[in-house]
C-alpha positions, -999 to 999 in steps of 0.1 A, spaced: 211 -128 257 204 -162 251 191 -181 220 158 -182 229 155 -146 231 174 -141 196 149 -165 182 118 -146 199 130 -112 185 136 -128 150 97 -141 148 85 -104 162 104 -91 132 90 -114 110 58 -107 125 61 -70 120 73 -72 86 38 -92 78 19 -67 90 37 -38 68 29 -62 41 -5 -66 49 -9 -27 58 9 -20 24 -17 -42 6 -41 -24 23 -28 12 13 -16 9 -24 -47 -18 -33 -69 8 -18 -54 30 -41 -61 14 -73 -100 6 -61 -98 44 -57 -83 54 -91 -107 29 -105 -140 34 -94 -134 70 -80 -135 90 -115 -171 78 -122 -188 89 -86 -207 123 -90 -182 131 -55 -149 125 -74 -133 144 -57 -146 133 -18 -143 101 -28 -106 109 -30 -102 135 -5 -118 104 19 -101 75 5 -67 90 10 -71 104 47 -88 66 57 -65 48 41 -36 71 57 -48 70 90 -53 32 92 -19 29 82 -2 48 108 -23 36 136 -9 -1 123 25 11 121 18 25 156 4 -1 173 31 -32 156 61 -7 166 55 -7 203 81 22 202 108 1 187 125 16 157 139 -15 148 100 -31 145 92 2 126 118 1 105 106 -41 91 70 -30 94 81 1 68 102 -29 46 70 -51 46 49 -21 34 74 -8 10 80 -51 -1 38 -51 -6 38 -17 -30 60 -36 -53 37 -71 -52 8 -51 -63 22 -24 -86 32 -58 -102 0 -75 -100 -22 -41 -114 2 -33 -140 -14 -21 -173 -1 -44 -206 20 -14 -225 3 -19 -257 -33 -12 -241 -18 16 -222 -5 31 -254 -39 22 -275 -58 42 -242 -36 71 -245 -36 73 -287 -74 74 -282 -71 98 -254 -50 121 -276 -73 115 -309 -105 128 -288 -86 158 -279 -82 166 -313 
């Protein structure tokens, strides 16, 4: 192989890891719309049900599609996904002391 083709395959991989990133964004920021807004629709749990099978079945058809039948683009497309769950768990975290004040509250109701 030459250097051109080294430095072909490197941008692909690149590439595919971009689009696991973006697909991951996609998935997990999904998610938290989902979690957010889904407990207050009168169809909880459809709104679930739904979210998760859409969500799911874009992201396979993109990990299909960017793979082309390459494990090795699969395995960076899976990185880039795995790399964007961490970005937004980051992004979305909850401050601790308001998650603690949410669940003292929850627990005082309960009581």
């Amino acid at each position: 192989m030459n250097e051109r083709t080294n430095m072909n395959e490197a941008l692909i991989l690149v590439g595919t890891l971009l689009v696991g990133a973006s697909l991951g964004a996609f998935f997990f920021g999904g998610l938290w719309w989902t979690v957010r807004m889904g407990p207050s629709s009168e169809w909880s749990g459809l709104v679930f049900s739904g979210s998760f099978i859409f969500r799911t079945c874009i992201v396979v058809a993109g990990f299909y599609l960017v793979s082309r039948g390459d494990w090795i683009r699969l395995v960076a497309s899976m990185v880039g996904f795995l790399l964007a769950r961490s970005i937004v768990t980051k992004l979305i975290r909850i401050p601790v002391d308001k998650r603690t004040r949410s669940l003292k509250q929850a627990n005082n109701d309960h009581c």
